[in-house]
TORNUKOL-77537 format. One record per residue: y, z, x of N, C-alpha, C in turn; residue in three letters. Coordinates in Angstrom, 2 decimals. Example, Ala and Ser with C-alpha at 12.3 -4.5 7.8 and 13.67 -1.06 7.14 Angstrom:
2
SITE;-5.69;7.80;13.19;-4.50;7.80;12.30;-3.30;7.80;13.20;ALA
SITE;-2.25;7.08;12.85;-1.06;7.14;13.67;0.03;7.87;12.90;SER
# end
This chain:
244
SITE;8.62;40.48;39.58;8.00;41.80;39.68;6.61;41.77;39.06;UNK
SITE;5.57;42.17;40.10;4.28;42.19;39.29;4.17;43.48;37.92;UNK
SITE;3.27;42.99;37.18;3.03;43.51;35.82;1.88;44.35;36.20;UNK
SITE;0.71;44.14;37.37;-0.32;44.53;37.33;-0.26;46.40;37.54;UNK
SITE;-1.05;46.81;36.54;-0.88;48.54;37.05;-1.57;48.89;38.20;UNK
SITE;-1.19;49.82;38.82;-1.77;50.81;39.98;-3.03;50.85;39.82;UNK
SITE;-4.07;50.96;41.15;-5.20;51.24;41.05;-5.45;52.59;40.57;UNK
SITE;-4.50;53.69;41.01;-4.37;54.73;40.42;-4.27;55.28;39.00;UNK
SITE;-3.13;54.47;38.58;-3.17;54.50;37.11;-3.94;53.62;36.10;UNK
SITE;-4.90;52.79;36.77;-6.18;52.50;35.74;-7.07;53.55;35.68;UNK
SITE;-7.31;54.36;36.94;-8.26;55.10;37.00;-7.86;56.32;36.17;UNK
SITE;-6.95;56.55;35.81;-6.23;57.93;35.20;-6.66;57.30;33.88;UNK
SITE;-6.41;56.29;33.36;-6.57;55.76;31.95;-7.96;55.48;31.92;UNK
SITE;-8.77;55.07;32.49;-10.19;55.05;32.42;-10.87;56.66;32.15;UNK
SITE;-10.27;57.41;33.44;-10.74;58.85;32.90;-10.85;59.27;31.46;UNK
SITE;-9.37;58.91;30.93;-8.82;59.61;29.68;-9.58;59.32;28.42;UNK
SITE;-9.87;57.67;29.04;-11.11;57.25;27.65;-11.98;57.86;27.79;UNK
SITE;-13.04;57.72;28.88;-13.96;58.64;28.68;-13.85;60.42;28.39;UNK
SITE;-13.17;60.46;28.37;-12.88;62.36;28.37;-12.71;62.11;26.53;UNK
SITE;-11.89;61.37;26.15;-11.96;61.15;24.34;-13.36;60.52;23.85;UNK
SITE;-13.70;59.80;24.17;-15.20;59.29;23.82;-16.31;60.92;24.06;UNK
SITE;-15.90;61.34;25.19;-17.18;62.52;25.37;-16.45;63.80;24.36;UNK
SITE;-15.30;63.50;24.19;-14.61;65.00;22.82;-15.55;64.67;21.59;UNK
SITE;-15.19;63.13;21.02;-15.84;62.52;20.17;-17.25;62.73;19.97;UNK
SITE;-17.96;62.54;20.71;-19.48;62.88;20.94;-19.74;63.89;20.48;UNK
SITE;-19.25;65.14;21.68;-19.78;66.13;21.11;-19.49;66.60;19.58;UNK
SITE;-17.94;66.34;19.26;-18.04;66.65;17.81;-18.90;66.08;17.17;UNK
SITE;-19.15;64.67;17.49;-20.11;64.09;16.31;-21.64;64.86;16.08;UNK
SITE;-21.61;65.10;17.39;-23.09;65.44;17.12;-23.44;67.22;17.00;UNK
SITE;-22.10;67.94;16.29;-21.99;69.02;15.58;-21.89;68.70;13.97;UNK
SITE;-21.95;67.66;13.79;-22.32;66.89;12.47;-23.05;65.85;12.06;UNK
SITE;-23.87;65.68;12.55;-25.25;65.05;12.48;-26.32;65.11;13.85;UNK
SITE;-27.59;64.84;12.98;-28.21;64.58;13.92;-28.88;63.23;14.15;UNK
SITE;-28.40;63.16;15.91;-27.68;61.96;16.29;-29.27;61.34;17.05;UNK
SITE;-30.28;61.90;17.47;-31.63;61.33;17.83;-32.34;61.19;16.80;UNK
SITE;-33.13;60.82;16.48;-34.45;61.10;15.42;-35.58;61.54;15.71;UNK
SITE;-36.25;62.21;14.95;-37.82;62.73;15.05;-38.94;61.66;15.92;UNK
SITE;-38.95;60.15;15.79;-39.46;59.46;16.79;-38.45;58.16;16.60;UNK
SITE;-39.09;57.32;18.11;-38.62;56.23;18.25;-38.41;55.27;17.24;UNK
SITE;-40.12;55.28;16.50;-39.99;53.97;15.53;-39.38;54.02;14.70;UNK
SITE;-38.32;55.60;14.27;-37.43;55.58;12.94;-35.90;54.94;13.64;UNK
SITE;-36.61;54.27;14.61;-35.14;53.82;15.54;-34.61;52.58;14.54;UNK
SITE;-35.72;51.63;14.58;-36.00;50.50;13.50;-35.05;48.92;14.38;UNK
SITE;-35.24;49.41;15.95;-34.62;48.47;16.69;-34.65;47.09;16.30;UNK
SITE;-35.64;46.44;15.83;-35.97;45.19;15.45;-34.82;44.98;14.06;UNK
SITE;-34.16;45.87;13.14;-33.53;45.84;11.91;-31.63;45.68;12.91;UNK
SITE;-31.68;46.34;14.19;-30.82;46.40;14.70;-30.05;45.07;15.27;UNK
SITE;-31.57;44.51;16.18;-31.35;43.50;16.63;-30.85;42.42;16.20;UNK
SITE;-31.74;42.44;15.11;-31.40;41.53;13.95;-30.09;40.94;13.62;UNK
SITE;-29.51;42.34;12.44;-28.19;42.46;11.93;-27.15;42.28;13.34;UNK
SITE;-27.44;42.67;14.31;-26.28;42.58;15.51;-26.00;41.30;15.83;UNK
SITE;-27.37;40.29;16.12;-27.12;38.73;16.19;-26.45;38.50;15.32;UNK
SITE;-26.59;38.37;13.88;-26.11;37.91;12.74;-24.46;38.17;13.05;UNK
SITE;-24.20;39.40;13.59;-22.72;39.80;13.56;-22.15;39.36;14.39;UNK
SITE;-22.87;39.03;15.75;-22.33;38.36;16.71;-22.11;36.94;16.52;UNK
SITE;-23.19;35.96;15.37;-22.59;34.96;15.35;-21.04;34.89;14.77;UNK
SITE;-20.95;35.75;13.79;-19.60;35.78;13.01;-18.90;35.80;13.90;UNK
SITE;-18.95;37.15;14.89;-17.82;37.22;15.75;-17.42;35.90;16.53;UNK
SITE;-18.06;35.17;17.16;-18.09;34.07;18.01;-17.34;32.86;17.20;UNK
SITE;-18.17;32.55;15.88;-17.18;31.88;14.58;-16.00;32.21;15.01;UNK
SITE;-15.43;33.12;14.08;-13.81;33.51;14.17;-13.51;33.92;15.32;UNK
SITE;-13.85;33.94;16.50;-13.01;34.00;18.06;-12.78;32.64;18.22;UNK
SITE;-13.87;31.79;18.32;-13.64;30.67;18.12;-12.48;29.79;17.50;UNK
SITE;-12.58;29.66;16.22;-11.04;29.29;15.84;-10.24;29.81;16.30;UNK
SITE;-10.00;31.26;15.87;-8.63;31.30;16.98;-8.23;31.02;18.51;UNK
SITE;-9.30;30.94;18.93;-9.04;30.69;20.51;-9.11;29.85;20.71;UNK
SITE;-9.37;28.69;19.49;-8.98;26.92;19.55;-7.50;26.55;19.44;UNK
SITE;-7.28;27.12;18.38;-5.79;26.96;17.94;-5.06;27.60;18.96;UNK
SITE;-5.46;28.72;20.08;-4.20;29.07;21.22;-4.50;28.07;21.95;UNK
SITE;-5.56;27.34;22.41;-5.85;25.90;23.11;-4.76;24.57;22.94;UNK
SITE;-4.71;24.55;21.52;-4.30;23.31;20.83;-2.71;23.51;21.33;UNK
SITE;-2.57;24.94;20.97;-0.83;25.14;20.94;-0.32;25.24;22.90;UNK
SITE;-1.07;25.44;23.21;-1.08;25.34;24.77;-0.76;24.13;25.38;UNK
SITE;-1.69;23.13;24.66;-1.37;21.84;25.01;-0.33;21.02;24.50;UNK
SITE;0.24;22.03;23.50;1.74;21.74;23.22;2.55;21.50;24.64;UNK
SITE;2.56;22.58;25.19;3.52;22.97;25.75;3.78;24.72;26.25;UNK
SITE;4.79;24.73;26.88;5.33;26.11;26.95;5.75;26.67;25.94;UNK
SITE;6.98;26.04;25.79;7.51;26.23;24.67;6.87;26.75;23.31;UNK
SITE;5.95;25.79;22.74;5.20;25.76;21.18;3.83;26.95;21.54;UNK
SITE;3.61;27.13;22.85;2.38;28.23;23.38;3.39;29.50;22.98;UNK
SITE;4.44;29.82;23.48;4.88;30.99;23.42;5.59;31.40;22.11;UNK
SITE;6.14;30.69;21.14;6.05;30.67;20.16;4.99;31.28;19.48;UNK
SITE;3.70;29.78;19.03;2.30;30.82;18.80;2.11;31.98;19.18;UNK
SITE;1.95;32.01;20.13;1.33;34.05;20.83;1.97;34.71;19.96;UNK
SITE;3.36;34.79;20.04;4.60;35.66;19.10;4.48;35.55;17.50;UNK
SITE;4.31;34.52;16.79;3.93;34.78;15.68;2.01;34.89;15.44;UNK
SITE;1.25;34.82;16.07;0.11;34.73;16.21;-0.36;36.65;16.38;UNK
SITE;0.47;37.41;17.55;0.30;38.72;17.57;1.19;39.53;16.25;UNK
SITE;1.62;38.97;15.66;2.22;39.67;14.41;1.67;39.36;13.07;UNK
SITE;1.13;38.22;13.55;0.06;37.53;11.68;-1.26;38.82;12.41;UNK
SITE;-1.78;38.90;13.30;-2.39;39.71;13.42;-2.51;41.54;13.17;UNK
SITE;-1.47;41.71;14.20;-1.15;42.89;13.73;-1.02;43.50;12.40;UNK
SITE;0.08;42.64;11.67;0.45;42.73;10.09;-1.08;42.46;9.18;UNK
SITE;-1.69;41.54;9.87;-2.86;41.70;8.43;-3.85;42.77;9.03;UNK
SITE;-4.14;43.34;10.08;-5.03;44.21;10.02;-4.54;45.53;9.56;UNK
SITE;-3.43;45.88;8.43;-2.92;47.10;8.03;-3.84;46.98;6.57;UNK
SITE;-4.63;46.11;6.07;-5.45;46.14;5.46;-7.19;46.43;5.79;UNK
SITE;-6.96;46.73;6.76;-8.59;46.93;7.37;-8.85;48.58;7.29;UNK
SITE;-8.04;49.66;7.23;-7.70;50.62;6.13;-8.44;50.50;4.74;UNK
SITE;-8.18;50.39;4.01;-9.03;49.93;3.09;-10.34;49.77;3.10;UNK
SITE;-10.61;48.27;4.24;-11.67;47.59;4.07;-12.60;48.94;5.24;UNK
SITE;-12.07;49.14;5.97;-13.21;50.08;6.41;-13.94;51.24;5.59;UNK
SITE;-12.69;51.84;4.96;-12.89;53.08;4.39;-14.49;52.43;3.01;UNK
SITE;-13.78;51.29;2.53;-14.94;50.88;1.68;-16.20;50.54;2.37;UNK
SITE;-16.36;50.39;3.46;-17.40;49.40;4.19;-18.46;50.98;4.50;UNK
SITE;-17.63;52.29;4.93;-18.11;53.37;5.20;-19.33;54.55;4.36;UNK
SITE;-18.32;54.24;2.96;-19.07;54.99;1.78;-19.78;54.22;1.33;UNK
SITE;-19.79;52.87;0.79;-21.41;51.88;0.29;-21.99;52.13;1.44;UNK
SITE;-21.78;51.74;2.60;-23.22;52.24;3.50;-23.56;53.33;3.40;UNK
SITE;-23.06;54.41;3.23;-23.54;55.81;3.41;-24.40;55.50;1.73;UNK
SITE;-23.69;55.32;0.25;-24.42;54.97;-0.79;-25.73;54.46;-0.45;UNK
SITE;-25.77;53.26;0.16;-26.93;52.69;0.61;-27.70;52.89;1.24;UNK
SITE;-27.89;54.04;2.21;-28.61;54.83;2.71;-29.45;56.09;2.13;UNK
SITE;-28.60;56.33;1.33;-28.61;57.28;0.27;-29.88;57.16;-1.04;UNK
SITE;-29.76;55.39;-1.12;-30.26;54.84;-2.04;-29.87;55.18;-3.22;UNK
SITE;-28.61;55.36;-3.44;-27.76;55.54;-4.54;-27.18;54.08;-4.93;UNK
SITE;-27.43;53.68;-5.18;-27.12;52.03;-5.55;-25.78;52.62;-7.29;UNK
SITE;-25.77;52.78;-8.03;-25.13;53.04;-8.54;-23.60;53.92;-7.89;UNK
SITE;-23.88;54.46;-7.51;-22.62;54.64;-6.33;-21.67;53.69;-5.89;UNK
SITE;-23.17;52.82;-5.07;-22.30;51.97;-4.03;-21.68;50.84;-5.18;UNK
SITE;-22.09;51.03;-6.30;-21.80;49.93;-7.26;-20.22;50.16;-7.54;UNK
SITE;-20.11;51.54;-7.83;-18.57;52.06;-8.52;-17.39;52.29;-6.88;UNK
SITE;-17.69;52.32;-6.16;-17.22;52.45;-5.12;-16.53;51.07;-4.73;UNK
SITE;-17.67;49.94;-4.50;-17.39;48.43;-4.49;-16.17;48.00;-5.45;UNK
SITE;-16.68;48.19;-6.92;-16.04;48.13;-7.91;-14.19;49.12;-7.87;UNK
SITE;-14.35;50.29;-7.44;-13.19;50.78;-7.36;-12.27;50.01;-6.08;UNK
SITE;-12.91;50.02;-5.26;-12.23;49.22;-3.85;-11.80;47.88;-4.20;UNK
SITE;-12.37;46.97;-5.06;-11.68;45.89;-5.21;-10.45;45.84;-6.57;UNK
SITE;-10.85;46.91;-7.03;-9.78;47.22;-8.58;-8.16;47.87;-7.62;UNK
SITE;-8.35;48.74;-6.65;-7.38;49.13;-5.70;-6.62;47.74;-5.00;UNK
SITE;-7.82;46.60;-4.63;-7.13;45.52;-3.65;-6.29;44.36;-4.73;UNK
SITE;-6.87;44.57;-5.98;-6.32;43.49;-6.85;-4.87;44.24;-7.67;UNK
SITE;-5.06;45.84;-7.98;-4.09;46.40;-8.66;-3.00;46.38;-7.80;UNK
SITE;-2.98;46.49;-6.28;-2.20;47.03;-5.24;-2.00;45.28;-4.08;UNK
SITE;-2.53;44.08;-5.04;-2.34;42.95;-4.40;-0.60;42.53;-4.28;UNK
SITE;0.18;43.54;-4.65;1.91;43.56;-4.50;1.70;43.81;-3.28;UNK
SITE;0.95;44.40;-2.81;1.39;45.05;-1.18;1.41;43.55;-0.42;UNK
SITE;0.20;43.28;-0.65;0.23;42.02;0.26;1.24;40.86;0.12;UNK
SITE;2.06;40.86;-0.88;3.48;40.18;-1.22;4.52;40.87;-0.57;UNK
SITE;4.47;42.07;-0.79;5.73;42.79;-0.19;6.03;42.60;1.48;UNK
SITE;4.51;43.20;1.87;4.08;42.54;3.39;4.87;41.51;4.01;UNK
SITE;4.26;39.98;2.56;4.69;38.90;3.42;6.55;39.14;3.62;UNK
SITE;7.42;39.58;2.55;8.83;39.47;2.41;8.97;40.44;3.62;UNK
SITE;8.32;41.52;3.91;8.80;42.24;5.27;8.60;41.16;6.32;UNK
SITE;7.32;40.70;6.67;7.05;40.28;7.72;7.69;39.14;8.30;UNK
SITE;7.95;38.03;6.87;8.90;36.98;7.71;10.40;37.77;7.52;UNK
SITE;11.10;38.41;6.94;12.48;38.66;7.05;12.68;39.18;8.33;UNK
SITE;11.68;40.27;8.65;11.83;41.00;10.23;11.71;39.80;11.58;UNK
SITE;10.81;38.99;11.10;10.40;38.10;11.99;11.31;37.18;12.05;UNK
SITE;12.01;36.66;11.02;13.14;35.60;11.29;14.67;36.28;11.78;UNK
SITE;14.83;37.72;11.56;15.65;38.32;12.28;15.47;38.96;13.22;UNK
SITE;14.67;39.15;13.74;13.55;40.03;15.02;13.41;39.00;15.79;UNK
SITE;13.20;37.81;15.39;12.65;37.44;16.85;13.10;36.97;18.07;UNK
SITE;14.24;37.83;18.21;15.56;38.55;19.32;14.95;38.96;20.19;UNK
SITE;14.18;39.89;19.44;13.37;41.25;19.77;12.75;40.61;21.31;UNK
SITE;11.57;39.44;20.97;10.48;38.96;21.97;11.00;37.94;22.91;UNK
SITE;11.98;37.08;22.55;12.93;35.97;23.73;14.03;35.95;23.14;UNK
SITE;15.02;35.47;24.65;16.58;34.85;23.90;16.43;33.06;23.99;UNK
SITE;14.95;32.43;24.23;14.99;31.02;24.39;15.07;30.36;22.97;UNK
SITE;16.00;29.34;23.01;16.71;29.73;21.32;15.35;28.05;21.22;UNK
SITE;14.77;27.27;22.06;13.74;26.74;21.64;12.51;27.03;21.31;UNK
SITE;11.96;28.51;21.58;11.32;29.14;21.33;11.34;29.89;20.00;UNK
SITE;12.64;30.18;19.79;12.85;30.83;18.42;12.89;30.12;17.82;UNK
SITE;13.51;28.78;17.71;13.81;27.84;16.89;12.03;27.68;16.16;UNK
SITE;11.11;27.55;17.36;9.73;27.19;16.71;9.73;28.11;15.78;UNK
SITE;9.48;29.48;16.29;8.85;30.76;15.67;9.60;31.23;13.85;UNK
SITE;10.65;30.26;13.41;11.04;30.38;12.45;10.89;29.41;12.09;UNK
SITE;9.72;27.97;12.41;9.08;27.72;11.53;7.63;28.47;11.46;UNK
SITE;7.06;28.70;12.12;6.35;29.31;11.99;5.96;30.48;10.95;UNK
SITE;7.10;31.35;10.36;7.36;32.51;9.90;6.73;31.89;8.44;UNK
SITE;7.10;31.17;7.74;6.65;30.65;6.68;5.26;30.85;6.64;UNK
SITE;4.35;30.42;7.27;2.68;30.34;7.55;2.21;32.19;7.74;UNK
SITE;3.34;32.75;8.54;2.55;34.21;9.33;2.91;35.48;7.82;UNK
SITE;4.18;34.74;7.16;4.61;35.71;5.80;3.73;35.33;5.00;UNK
SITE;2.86;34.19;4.36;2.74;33.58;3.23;0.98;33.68;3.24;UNK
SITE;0.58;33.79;4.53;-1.18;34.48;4.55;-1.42;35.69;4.46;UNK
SITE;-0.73;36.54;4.48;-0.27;37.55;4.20;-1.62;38.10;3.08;UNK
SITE;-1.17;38.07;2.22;-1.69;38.05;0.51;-3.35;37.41;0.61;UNK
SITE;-3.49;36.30;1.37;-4.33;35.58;1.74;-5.87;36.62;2.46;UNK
SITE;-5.15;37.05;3.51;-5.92;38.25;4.69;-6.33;39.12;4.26;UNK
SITE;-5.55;39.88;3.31;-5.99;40.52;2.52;-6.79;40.59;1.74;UNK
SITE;-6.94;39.88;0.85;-8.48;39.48;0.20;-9.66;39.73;1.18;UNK
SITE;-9.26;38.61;2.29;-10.34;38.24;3.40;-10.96;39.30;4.08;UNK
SITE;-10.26;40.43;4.74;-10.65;41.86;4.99;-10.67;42.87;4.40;UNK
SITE;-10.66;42.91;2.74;-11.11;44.07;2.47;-12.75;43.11;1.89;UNK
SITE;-12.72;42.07;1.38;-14.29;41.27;0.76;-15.15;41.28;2.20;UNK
SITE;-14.67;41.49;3.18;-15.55;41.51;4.11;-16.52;43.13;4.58;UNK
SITE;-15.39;44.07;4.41;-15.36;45.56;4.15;-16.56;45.79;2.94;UNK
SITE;-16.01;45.33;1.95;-17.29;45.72;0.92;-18.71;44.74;1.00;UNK
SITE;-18.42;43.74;2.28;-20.07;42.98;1.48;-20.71;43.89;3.13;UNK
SITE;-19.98;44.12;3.97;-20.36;44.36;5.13;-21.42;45.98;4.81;UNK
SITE;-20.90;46.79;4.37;-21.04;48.12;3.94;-22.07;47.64;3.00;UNK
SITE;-22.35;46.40;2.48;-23.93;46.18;1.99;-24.91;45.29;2.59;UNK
SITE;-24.15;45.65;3.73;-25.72;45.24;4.53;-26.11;43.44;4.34;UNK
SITE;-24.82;42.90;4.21;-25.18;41.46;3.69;-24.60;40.45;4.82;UNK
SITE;-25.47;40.77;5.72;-25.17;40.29;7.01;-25.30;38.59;7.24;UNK
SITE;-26.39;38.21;6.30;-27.03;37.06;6.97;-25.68;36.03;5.82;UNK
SITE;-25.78;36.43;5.07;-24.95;35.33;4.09;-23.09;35.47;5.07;UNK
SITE;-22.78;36.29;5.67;-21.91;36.36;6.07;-21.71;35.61;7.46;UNK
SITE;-22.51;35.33;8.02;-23.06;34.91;9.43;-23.10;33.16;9.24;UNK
SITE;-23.90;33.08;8.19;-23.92;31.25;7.14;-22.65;30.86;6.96;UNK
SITE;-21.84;32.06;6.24;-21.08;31.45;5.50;-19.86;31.06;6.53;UNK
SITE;-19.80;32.07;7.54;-18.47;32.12;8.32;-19.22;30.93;9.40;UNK
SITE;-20.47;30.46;9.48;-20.27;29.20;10.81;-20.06;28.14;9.53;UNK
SITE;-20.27;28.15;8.28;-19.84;26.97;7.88;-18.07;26.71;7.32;UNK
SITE;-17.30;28.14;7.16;-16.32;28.23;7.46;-15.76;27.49;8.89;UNK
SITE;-15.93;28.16;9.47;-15.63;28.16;11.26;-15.56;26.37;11.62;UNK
SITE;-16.63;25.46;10.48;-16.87;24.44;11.36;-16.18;22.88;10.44;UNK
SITE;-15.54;23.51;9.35;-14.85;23.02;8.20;-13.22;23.52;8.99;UNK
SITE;-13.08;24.34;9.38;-11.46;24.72;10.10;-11.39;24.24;11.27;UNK
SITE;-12.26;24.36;12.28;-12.20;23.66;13.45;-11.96;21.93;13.17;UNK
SITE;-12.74;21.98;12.84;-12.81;20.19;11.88;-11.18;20.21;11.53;UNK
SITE;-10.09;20.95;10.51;-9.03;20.48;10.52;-8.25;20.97;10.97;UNK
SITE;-8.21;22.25;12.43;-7.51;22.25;13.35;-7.41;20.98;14.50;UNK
SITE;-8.54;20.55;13.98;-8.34;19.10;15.23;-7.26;18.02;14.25;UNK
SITE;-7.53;17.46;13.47;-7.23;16.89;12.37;-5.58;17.23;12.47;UNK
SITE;-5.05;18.20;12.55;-3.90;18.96;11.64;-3.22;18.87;12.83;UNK
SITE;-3.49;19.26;13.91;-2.84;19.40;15.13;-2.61;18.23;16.02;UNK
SITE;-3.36;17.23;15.46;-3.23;15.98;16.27;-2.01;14.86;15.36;UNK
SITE;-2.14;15.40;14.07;-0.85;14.64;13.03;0.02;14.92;13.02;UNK
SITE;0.30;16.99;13.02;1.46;17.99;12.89;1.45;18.85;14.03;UNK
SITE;0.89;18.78;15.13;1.66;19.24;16.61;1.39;20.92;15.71;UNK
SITE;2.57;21.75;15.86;2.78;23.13;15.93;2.40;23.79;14.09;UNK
SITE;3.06;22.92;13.42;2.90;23.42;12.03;1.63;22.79;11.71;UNK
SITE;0.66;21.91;12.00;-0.57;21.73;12.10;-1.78;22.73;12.37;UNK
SITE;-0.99;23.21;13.37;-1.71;24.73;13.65;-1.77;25.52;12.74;UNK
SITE;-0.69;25.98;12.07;-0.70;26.70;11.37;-1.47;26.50;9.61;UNK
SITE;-1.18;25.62;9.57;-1.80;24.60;8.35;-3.17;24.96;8.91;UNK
SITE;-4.39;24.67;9.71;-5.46;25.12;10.18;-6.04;26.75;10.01;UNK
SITE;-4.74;27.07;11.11;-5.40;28.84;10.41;-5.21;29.09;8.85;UNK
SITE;-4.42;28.85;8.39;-4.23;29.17;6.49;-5.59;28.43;6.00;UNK
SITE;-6.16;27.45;6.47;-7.40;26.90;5.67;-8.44;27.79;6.36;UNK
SITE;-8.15;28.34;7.18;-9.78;29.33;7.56;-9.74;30.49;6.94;UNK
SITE;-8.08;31.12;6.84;-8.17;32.29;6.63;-8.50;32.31;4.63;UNK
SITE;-8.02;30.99;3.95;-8.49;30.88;2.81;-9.66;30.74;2.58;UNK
SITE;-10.44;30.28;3.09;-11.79;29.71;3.21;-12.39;31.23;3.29;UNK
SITE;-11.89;32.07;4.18;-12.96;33.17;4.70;-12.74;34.18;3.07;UNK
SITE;-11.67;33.96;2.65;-11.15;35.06;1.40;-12.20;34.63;0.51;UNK
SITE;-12.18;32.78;0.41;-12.67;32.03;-0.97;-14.07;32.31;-0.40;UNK
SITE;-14.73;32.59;0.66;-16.64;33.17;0.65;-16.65;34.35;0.34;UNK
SITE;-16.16;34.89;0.46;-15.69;36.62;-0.14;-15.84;36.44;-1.36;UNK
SITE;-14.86;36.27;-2.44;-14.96;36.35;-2.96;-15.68;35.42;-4.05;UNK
SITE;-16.88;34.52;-3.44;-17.92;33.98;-4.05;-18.60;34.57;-3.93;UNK
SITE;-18.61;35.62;-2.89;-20.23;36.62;-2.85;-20.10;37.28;-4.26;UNK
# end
């Protein structure tokens, strides 16, 4: 049975975004004002800038991960579908910290605009006193995430070689946990200061130190190699964080 939706019902869901994007709009722009007095307070060249910088990051970390679904591909069926399954839940599960990291990333920029630098100082400072006082969560996390996952993963196949992988796996997707956390809220607070270029450095020299032992790791240890790979990027990205 095809999966693909109706031409009809993309177009109903395409509508719907745009009809929420144009709700959005107009509210927004009953709370600020959203043009400026002229062009040059546009400051396109400051835009351009910072956007490359962000796009290299992005490309970095798409990169690894879209190496490691490569690597696990060339596993096999089997060790591919595995990955995806614990791969969309190490995901899912660590972005319940991006909460946080946004909310911090929101108010230092607004501080910093402000030119309240003392602000953005206690704000920074409170956001990481929250991620270190409340660093149980990211433990508790991991004990939810592999217990559900080693009894859940019913849930996604009954191919008991498939599961068999995905509970080794569970070890790696529970235990970065704690790890991610660091990694996305230190990204939240350096981001919200405008510290684009050291982040852009730091993550291709991340990016090219993990790629380096996703090849390495995956060619010695097959499936848990993989995983051994992402835990050194996702440490790596915490340990530039928190050297800034």
């Amino acid at each position: 049975m095809s999966t693909t939706l109706p031409l009809s019902s993309m177009s109903l869901l395409s509508a719907i975004l745009y009809l929420n994007s144009l709700i959005l709009l107009c509210k927004l722009m009953t709370k600020v004002d959203l043009l400026p007095p002229s062009v040059k307070d546009l400051q396109f060249n400051r835009f351009f800038k910072n956007g490359f910088l962000l796009l290299a990051r992005v490309i970095a970390v798409t990169f690894c991960v879209t190496l490691a679904t490569s690597l696990a591909a060339r596993l096999g069926a089997t060790p591919m579908a595995a990955f995806q399954i614990c791969l969309q839940v190490w995901i899912t599960s660590s972005l319940l910290f991006d909460g946080l990291a946004i909310a911090g990333q929101v108010i230092i920029a607004c501080a910093f605009a402000e030119k309240d630098y003392e602000k953005a100082k206690v704000v920074a400072t409170r956001v990481l006193q929250v991620l270190f006082c409340r660093w149980d969560l990211g433990l508790r996390l991991a004990v939810v995430v592999g217990l559900r996952l080693q009894f859940g993963s019913g849930i996604f196949t009954k191919d008991k070689n498939v599961v068999h992988l995905i509970s080794i796996g569970i070890p790696f997707v529970a235990a970065t946990q704690p790890i991610n956390s660091l990694a996305f809220v230190f990204d939240g607070v350096n981001f919200g200061a405008s510290d684009f270029i050291y982040f852009a450095y730091s993550m291709g020299l991340v990016s090219v130190v993990s790629i380096t032992s996703l090849f390495l790791l995956w060619k010695s240890h097959g499936f848990v190699g993989i995983w051994f790979g992402l835990t050194i990027f996702m440490g790596l990205r915490a340990f530039s964080g928190i050297l800034r």
